[in-house]
C-alpha positions as CSV (number, residue, x, y, z in Angstrom):
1,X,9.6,9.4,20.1
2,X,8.3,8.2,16.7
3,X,8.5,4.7,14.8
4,X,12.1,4.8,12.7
5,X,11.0,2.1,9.8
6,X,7.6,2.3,8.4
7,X,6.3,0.9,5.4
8,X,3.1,2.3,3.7
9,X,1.0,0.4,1.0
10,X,0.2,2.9,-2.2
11,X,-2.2,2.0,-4.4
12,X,-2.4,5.0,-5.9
13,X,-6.1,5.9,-4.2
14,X,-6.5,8.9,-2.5
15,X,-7.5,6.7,0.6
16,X,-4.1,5.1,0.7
17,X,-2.6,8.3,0.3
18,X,-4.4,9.2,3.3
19,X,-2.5,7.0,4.9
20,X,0.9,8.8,4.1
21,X,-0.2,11.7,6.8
22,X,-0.9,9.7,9.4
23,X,2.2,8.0,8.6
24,X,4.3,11.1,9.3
25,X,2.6,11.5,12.4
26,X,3.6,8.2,13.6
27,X,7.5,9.2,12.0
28,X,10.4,9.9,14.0
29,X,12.4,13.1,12.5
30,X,14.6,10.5,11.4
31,X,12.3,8.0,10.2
32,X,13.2,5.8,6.9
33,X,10.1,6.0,5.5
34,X,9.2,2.9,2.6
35,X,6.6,3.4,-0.1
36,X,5.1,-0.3,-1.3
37,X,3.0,-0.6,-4.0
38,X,2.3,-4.3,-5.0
39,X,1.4,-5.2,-8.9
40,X,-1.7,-7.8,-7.8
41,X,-1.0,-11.3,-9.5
42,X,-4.6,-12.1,-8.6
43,X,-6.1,-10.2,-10.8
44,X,-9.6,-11.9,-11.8
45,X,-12.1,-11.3,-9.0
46,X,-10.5,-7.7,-8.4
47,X,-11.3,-6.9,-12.4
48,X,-14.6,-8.4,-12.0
49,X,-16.1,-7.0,-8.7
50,X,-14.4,-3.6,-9.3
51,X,-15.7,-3.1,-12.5
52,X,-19.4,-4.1,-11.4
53,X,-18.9,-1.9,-7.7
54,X,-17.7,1.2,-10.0
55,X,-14.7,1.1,-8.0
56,X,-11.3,2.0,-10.2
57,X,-9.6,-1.0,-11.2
58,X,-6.2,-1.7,-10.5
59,X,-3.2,-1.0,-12.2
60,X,-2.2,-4.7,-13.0
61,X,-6.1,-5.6,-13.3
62,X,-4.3,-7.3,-16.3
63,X,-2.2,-11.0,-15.9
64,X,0.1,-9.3,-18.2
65,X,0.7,-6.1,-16.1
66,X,1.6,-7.2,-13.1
67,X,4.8,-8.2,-14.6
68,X,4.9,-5.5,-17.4
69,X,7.8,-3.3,-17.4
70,X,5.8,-0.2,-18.4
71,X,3.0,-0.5,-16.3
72,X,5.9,-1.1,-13.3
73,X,7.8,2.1,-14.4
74,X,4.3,4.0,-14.6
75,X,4.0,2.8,-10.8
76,X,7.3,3.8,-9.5
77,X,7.3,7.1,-10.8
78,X,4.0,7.7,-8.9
79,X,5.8,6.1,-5.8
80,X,9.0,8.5,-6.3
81,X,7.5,11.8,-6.8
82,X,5.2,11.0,-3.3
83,X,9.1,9.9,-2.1
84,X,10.1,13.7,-3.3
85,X,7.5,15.6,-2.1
86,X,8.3,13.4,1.5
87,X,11.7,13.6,2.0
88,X,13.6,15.6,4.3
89,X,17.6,16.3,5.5
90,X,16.6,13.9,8.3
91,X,14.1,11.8,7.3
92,X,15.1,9.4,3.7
93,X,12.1,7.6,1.8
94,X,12.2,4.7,-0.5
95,X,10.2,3.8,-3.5
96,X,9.4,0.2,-4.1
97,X,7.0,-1.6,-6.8
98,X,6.6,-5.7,-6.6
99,X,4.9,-8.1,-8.5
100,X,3.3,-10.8,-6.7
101,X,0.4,-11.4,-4.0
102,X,0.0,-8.1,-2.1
103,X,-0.7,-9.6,1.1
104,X,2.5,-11.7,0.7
105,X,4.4,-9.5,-0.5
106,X,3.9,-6.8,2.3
107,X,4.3,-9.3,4.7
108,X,7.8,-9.9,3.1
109,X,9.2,-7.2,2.8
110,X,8.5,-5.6,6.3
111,X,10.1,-8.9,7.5
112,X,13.1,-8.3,5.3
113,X,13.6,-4.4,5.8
114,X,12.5,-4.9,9.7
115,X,10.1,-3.0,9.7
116,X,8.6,-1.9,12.9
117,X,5.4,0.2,11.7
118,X,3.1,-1.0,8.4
119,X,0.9,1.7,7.6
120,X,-2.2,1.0,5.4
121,X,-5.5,1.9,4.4
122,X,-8.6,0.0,4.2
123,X,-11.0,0.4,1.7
124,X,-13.9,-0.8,4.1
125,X,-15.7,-3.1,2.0
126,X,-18.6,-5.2,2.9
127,X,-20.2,-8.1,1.8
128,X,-20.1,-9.8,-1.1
129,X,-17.1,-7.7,-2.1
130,X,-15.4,-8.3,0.7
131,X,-16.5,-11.9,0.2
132,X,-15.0,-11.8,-3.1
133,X,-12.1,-8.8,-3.2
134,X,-11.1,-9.9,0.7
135,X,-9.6,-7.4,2.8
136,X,-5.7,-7.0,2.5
137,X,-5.5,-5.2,6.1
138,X,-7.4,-7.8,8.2
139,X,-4.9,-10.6,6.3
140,X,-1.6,-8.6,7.1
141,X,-2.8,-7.8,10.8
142,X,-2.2,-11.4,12.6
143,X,0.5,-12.2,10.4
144,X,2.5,-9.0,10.4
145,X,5.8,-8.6,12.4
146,X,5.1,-5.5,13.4
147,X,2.7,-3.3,14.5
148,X,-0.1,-2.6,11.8
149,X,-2.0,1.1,11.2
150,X,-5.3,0.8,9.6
151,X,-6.5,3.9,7.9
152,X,-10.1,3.8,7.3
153,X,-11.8,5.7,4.8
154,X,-13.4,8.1,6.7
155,X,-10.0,9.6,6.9
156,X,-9.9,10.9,3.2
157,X,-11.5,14.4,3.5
158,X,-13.8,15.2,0.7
């Protein structure tokens, strides 16, 4: 017996891919499966720290971006070929790109799509960073209204 409604976050990393196996582990065979990747609004600290940590930067590290249609479209298509290579007779995954807060917007839509499993990694920053950056997975977890699954990043095998 498996969770039927999970949502994992995609940010395109190979940690939050990661997250995608553990994800089927947690899947009933016929588990609707929803791919989430959020085009960050915020975009100012994340350009800054990221660029000074060496860490990629986001997709919509540009204001512009997390509202441009290309950069969107670039996004989904990522989203739908991981939906592909998922997808089963029994088991159905979505693809889904937002605009908007990420933390907010995760939260929204496992409310709306009642979702009873949110599966996502962590990136395990520390200190100023984390300071800065924040930590999306320890702001979903009290608020979430389900269950949350936090990948850390010792699970990406090198």
């Amino acid at each position: 017996m498996g969770f039927t409604n999970i949502l994992v976050t995609l940010d395109g990393s190979d940690l939050a891919e990661a997250a995608l196996n553990i994800a089927l582990q947690a899947a009933s065979p016929e588990a609707k499966i929803h791919l989430l990747s959020v085009m960050e609004e915020d975009w100012a600290a994340t350009l800054a720290v990221a660029g000074v940590m060496g860490d990629p930067i986001p997709l919509a590290s540009d204001p512009r971006r997390a509202y441009d249609p290309r950069a969107i479209q670039v996004q989904y298509e990522y989203l739908e070929k991981v939906a592909k290579r998922l997808n089963t007779p029994t088991r159905r995954v979505t693809a889904q790109v937002e605009p908007g807060s990420v933390i907010e917007t995760i939260l929204e839509i496992a409310r709306e799509r009642q979702i009873d499993l949110i599966v996502m990694a962590t990136h395990g920053r520390t200190g100023i960073t984390r300071a800065i950056l924040g930590s999306v997975a320890a702001d979903v977890l009290p608020k979430a209204p389900c269950p949350v699954l936090v990948v850390p990043p010792s699970a990406v095998k090198p």
